[in-house]
N, C-alpha and C positions, 0 to 999 in steps of 0.2 A: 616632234618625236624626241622622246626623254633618252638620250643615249650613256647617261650616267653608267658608270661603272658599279660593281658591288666593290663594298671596301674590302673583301678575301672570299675567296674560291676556294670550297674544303678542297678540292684533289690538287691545288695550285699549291696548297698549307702544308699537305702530306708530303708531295713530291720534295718540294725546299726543304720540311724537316727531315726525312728521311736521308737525302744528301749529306744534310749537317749531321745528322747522327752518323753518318759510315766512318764520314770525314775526320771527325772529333773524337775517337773513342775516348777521350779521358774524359767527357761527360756522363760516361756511364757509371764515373766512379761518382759523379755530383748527386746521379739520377740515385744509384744505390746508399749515398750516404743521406738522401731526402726522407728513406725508409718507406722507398717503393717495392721493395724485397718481400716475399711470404714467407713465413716460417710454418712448419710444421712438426707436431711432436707423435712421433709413434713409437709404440710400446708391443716389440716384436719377438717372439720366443726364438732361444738361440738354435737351436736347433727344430727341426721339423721332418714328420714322414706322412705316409698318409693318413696312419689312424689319427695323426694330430690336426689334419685337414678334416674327417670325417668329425670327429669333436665340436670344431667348428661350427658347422654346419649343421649340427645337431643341436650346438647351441641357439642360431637362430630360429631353430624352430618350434624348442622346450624350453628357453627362456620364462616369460611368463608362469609358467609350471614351479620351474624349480624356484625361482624366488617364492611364491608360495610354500612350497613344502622345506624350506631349506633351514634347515638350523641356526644358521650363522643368524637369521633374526631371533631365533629367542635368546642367542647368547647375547647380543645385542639389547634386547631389551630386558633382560637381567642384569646386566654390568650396569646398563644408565636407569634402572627403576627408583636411586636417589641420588637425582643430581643435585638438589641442593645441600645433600651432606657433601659428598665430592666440594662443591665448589667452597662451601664454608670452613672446611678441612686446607684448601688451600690458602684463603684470604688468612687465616688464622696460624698460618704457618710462615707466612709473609708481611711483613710490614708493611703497612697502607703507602709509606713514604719510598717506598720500593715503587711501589708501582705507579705513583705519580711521576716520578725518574725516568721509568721506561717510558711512560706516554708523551715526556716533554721530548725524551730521545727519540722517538717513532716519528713524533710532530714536526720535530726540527730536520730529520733527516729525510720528511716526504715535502719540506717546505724546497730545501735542499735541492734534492732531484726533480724538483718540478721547475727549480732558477736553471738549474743545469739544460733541460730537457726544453727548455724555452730560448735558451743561448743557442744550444745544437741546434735544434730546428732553423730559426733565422737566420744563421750563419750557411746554414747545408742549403738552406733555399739560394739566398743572394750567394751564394758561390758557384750557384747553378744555374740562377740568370747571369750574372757576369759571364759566366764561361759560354752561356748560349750567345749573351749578343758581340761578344771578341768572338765567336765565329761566323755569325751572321756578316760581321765586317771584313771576315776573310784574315784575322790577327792571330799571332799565334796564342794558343789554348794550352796554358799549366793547371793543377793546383797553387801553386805557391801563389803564381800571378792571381788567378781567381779569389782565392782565398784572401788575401791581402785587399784585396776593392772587397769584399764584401764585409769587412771589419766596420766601414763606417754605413753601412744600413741594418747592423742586428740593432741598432738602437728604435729604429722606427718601425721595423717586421715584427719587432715584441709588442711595441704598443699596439702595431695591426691587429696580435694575435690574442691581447689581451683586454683592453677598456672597450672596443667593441662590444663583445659578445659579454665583457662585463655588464655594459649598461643594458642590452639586453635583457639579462636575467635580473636585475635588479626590476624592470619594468615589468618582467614575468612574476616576480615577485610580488607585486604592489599588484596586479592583477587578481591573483590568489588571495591577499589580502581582503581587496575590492570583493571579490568573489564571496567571501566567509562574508561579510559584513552584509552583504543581499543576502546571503539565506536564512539571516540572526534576525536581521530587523523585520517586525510585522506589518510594518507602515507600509500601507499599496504605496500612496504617492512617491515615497522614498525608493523602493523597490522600481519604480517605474524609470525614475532620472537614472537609480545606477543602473538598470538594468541598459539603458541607450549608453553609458561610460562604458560598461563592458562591455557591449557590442561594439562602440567603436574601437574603445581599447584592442579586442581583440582582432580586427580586422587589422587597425596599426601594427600590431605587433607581425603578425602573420608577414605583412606587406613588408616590414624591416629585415626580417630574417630572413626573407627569400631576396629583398635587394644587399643585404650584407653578403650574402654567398655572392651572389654575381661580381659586387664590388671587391670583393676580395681575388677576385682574379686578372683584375688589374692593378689592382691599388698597391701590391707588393712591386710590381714592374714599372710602376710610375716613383716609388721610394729610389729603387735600386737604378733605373737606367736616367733618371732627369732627377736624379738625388733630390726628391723633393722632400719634406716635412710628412711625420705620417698622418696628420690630420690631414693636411693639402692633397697627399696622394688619394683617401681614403674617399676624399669628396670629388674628386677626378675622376676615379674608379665608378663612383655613383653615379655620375652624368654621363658615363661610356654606357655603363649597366641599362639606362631607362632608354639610350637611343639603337644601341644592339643583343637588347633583349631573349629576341628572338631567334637571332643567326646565332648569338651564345647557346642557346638551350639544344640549338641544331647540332653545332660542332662539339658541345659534351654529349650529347649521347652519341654519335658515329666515334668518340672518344672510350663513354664507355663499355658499347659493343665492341669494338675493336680488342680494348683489354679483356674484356669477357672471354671473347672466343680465343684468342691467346693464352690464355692464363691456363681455360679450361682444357686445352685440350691436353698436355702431359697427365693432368688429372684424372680425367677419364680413361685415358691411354692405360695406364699404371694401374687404378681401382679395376678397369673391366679386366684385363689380365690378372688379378690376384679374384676377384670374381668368378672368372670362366675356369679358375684351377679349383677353389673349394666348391662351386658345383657341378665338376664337373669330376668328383673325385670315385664317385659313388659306381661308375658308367667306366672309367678307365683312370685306376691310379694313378699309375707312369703319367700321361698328359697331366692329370689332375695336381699332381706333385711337381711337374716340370715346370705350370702355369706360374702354378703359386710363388716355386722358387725364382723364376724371371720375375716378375710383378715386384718381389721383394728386394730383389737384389738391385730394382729400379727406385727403387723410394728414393736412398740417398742421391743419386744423379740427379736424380728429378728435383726435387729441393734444391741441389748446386742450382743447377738448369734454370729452375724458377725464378729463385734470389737473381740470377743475373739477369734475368727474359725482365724482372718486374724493373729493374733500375736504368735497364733500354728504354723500357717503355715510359716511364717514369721521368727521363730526359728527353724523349720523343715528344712526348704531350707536351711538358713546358716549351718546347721549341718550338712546338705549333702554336701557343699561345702566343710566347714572343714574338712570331713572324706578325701574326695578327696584330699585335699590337703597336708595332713598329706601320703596319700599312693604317692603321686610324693615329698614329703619333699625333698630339696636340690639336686633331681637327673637329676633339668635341670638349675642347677647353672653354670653359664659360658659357657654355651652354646650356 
C-alpha cells in the first residue's frame, strides 16, 4: 500500500497563506506594488436629477436611432471629405526633419519606459518573494530589508521576463515565414515535407508556450530564494512544470475563481445599484434618484477598496505559490 504523501494540499496552501497574509501586512504593499490593483476610469456628470436619470435610459433604448439620424455625422463627414488636403497642408507646413526628431524622441522615450517598466516589475516581484519567504521563516518583514535582497535577482527576473518569450516569437516568426513559402511554392512534393515542418513546428511551439507559463512560476522563486542563474532557474522551473503539471493547473484555477468572485463582487454590488436606480426611475423617482445617487457616490470607495482587495490578493497567491514551492524545494532537481 503506497502511503506517499501529496507534495501540497490546496486548503493546507490557503490556510498557511492566509495566516502569513494577516500576519505580514507590509506585503500588501509588495502585492500592490506587483500591480495587482484595478483601475477604473468613469466619466460622471456633476450633478444629477431625475429627468437626468430618465435621459439615460432613454438613451439605452434610442441609441441606435439617433446615431442614424444625428447630425454630428454629417458634420463629420464634411469636415474629413479631404483629408489628404488636411494632411498635405500639414507636412508642407512642417519640416520633414521635424518629424524625424519627434519619432527618434517617441522611440527613445517608449524604449526608455519599457527599461524602466522591466526594472519595476523584477524588483516589485523579488521584493515580494523576499518578503513572502522572511515570513514563511517567521523573520522580520520591512520594505527596506526586502527591497535591498531583491536588488541582486532584477538581473535574472529581466532575462526571465525577456529572451524567453523573445525566442519564442522569433520561432513564431520563422513559422509565418515557413507558412507564406507553403502557400507560394506549387511543388506537391515541397508542400508535402513543409507541410509535416509546420505541423510539427506548430505542435512545438504550442507545447513551449504552455510549458513556458508553467515554468515561469517557478523559475522566478528558484532565481530569488536559491539565487540561482536565470537560465538554471528557468530549466528547474521546466522539470517542476512536466512532473506537477497537473496539481499546477488545479491550484491556478481555485486561484482564479477565487479572485474572480472577489474582485467581482463590489462590481456588481455598485453597477446593479446604479442599475436599479436608472430603471427604476420611471416607476418611482425619489428611489430612482436615491439608487443612482448611492451607486455613485460608491464608485470611488469601491476602486480604493479594489486597488487594495487586488494587492491582498496579489500577495495571497504568491504566498501560496511560495509555500508550494518550498514543500517540492530541490526534490525534482535533475530530473
Amino acid at each position: 500500500m503506497d502511503n506517499k504523501l501529496p507534495d501540497w494540499e490546496i486548503g493546507k496552501l490557503y490556510n498557511q497563506a492566509w495566516s502569513i497574509i494577516k500576519k505580514y501586512k507590509v506585503l500588501w504593499t509588495f502585492g500592490l506594488a506587483t500591480g495587482a490593483g484595478m483601475s477604473f476610469n468613469f466619466n460622471l456628470p456633476g450633478n444629477f436629477d431625475s429627468n437626468s436619470i430618465k435621459d439615460i435610459q432613454q438613451n439605452f433604448q434610442s441609441f441606435p436611432k439617433e446615431i442614424a439620424s444625428s447630425d454630428l455625422v454629417q458634420v463629420l463627414g464634411a469636415s474629413t471629405s479631404k483629408p489628404m488636403e488636411i494632411i498635405s497642408y500639414l507636412f508642407s507646413n512642417v519640416p520633414l526633419s521635424s518629424y524625424v526628431i519627434l519619432g527618434i524622441e517617441i522611440l527613445a522615450v517608449i524604449i526608455l519606459f519599457t527599461i524602466i517598466g522591466f526594472i519595476y516589475s523584477a524588483w516589485s516581484q523579488a521584493a515580494l518573494l523576499e518578503g513572502i519567504q522572511s515570513s514563511l521563516s517567521n523573520q522580520t518583514v520591512s520594505i527596506r530589508d526586502s527591497s535591498e535582497k531583491a536588488m541582486a535577482s532584477i538581473k535574472p527576473l529581466i532575462w526571465l521576463q525577456v529572451v524567453p518569450i523573445l525566442i519564442l516569437m522569433l520561432a513564431v516568426l520563422g513559422f509565418i515565414i515557413l507558412t507564406v513559402i507553403f502557400i507560394a511554392i506549387p511543388a506537391i512534393f515541397v508542400k508535402v515535407i513543409l507541410g509535416i515542418i509546420l505541423l510539427i513546428a506548430l505542435f512545438a511551439i504550442i507545447y513551449c508556450f504552455i510549458y513556458l507559463a508553467f515554468s515561469q512560476i517557478w523559475a522566478p522563486r528558484i532565481a530569488v530564494i536559491e539565487k540561482a542563474s536565470a537560465k538554471d532557474s528557468l530549466f528547474r522551473g521546466y522539470r517542476i512544470a512536466k512532473k506537477k503539471k497537473w496539481s499546477m493547473i488545479l491550484l491556478g484555477l481555485v486561484n482564479i475563481i477565487l479572485s474572480f468572485f472577489i474582485m467581482a463582487i463590489p462590481i456588481l454590488l455598485v453597477g446593479g445599484i446604479i442599475f436599479a436606480g436608472i430603471f427604476t426611475t420611471d416607476k418611482n423617482a425619489v428611489l430612482g434618484v436615491g439608487l443612482f445617487a448611492i451607486g455613485a457616490i460608491l464608485i470611488i470607495p469601491t476602486i480604493i477598496a479594489m486597488t487594495l482587495i487586488g494587492g491582498i490578493l496579489n500577495a495571497f497567491k504568491a504566498t501560496v505559490w511560495n509555500i508550494a514551492y518550498n514543500n517540492i524545494r530541490g526534490k525534482y532537481d535533475g530530473k
